[in-house]
C-alpha positions, 0 to 999 in steps of 0.5 A: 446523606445519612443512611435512612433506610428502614429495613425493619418497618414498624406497625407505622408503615402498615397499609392499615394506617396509610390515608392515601398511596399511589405512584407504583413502580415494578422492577423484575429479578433475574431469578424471577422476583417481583418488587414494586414500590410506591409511596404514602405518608401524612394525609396527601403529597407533599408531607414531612411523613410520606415515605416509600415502602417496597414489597417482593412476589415470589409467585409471578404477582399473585402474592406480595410480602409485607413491606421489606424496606421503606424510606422516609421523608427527613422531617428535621432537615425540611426534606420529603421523600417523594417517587420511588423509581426501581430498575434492573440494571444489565448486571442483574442488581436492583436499583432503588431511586427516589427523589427528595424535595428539600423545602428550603429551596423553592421550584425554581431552584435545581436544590429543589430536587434531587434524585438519589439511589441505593442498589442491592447487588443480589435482590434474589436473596433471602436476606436483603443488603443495599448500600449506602443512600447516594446522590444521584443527580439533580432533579426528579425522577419517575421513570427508569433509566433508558439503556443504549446499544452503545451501553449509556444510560439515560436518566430522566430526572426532570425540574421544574425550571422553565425553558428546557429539558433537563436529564443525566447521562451515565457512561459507567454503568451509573458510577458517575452522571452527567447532567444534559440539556435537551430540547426547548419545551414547547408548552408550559412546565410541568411534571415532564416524566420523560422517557426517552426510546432508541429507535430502530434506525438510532435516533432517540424519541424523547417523550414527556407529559404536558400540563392539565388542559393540553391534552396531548403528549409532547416529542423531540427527537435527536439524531446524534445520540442525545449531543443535539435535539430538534424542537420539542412539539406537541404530538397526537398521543392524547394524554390527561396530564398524566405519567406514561409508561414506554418500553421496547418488549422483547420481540421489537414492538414498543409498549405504551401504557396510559390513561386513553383520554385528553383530560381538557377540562382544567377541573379536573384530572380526568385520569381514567381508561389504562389502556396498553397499545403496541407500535411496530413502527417505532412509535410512529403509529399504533396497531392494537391496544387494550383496555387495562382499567377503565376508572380512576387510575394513573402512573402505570410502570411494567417490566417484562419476563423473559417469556413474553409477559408483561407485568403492570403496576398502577394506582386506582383511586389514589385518594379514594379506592387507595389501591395499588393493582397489578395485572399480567398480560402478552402481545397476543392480549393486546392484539386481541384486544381482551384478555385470551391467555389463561395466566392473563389477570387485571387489577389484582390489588398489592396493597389497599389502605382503608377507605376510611380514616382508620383513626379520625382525630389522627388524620386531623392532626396530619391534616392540621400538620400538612397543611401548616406545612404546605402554608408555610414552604409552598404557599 
């Protein structure tokens, strides 16, 4: 793959001139920086102009740079860039995935997807360096790699064929993958967005998102460390079609972010109420939750410091608001229920595009481009 990486963004780039953003994503440094990443581009998702952008925070979130990298789509080869993943691997350095949808090939077809990766061996530094773009494995990622206690790493990169789960697993710290077969889904495909939990006991929670009007996420469970999984059912975790967010935190409790409703009208999305919950039983149940955003919000990803606080990227209005927020919070807020640490804040806005068309004849002229585009590859 040619190198595409931009590391001197243009006016192009600027916020100023986004028609739509959302999709965020935040990794944490060992000295301490923030990174998040999301994606824009054109006039909405698929487009031949959408792109990725990464800022930093050197001030725990309260401030953000202009972007220092962005990626964009290969609009002579027919190829979107589309879903920027960031991971802090054990060894410190930063991993940047995202997926290419190369339009030659329809759903169906595992050519369709594929996830690549650069990686910044010191992302602490003041002059940035990544290497060379690299083909990651097939299918699409949006969720950060799961590390084992045996040291392998489990990558969700989904698609879009029917039957099965798919994801890679990485033996060598993400020198090689092998592609895997999982559990049966139980319910039509869709946008899976997987994450897979290593329990307390060594069995693996594979959990993924379902379609519009389902209205629950779906599980699977393996006992032998991902060579089998039982049958993949529907479980009592409501869910709007919509990515979650899954992590263990530090003191053993299990985080799960998501939008807190069903979303069974088929209409509608009905992507609202960002709610946080903890589970002292693996998942099994949750003890306490909290309220993070109660509108138009989606695709929460969060990264813990070594104190304890939790760092929550999501969209707020993809199409609307065209907010991209950040909030900080603890355990000791979810269990309470509201925020009650003094350095606790919710929604503070990273980047916001104009609620408006900064320049309408341009956005007709997109417009006029993406829907061709979508007529003509997709249609």
């Amino acid at each position: 793959m040619q190198n595409v990486l931009n590391t001197v963004p243009g006016v192009q780039f600027d916020e100023s001139r986004r028609f739509w953003q959302g999709c965020p994503t935040i990794a944490r440094t060992a000295g301490g920086r923030l990174y998040a990443g999301w994606y824009s581009g054109g006039t909405r998702e698929p487009s031949l102009r959408n792109y990725n952008v990464l800022v930093k925070s050197d001030d725990n979130g309260r401030s953000w740079s202009a972007p220092v990298l962005v990626i964009p789509s290969l609009k002579e080869d027919v190829t979107c860039c589309i879903d920027i993943q960031l991971f802090t691997d054990p060894d410190g350095r930063m991993w940047i995935f995202w997926t290419l949808r190369d339009c030659h090939y329809k759903f169906a077809d595992e050519r369709h997807l594929s996830t690549f990766a650069v990686i910044c061996e010191n992302p602490d530094a003041d002059v940035l360096e990544f290497s060379e773009p690299a083909f990651v494995s097939p299918g699409f990622l949006r969720c950060r790699p799961t590390v084992l206690s045996d040291g392998r790493w489990m990558l969700c990169a989904y698609d879009f064929r029917e039957g099965d789960y798919h994801y890679s697993v990485s033996a060598d710290k993400g020198k090689t993958w092998e592609r895997k077969v999982g559990a049966k889904r139980c319910c039509a495909r869709n946008f899976d967005e997987p994450m897979i939990l290593e329990r307390r006991d060594g069995s693996l929670w594979f959990l993924a998102r379902t379609g519009v009007g389902v209205g629950f996420l779906a599980e699977a469970e393996s006992f032998d460390g991902g060579n089998s999984w039982g049958e993949s059912r529907l479980t009592d975790i409501a869910d709007p079609s919509a990515r979650f967010f899954l992590r263990r935190l530090k003191s053993g409790r299990v985080l799960l972010v998501k939008n807190d409703s069903r979303g069974q009208d088929r209409s509608k999305k009905e992507r609202f109420k960002m709610t946080a919950f903890l589970s002292e039983d693996d998942g099994r149940s949750w003890c306490a939750s909290m309220v993070i955003d109660p509108g138009d919000s989606s695709y929460p990803d969060a990264v813990e410091d070594e104190n304890g606080n939790i760092y929550l990227v999501h969209d707020r209005g993809r199409y609307s608001f065209r907010e991209i927020v950040v909030s900080r919070f603890t355990e000791k807020d979810i269990m309470a229920g509201k925020l009650v640490e003094h350095s606790s804040f919710c929604n503070q806005i990273i980047s916001k595009a104009p609620s408006t068309p900064w320049d309408n004849a341009e956005f007709e002229k997109q417009k006029a481009e993406d829907t061709e585009f979508i007529k003509r590859y997709f249609g």
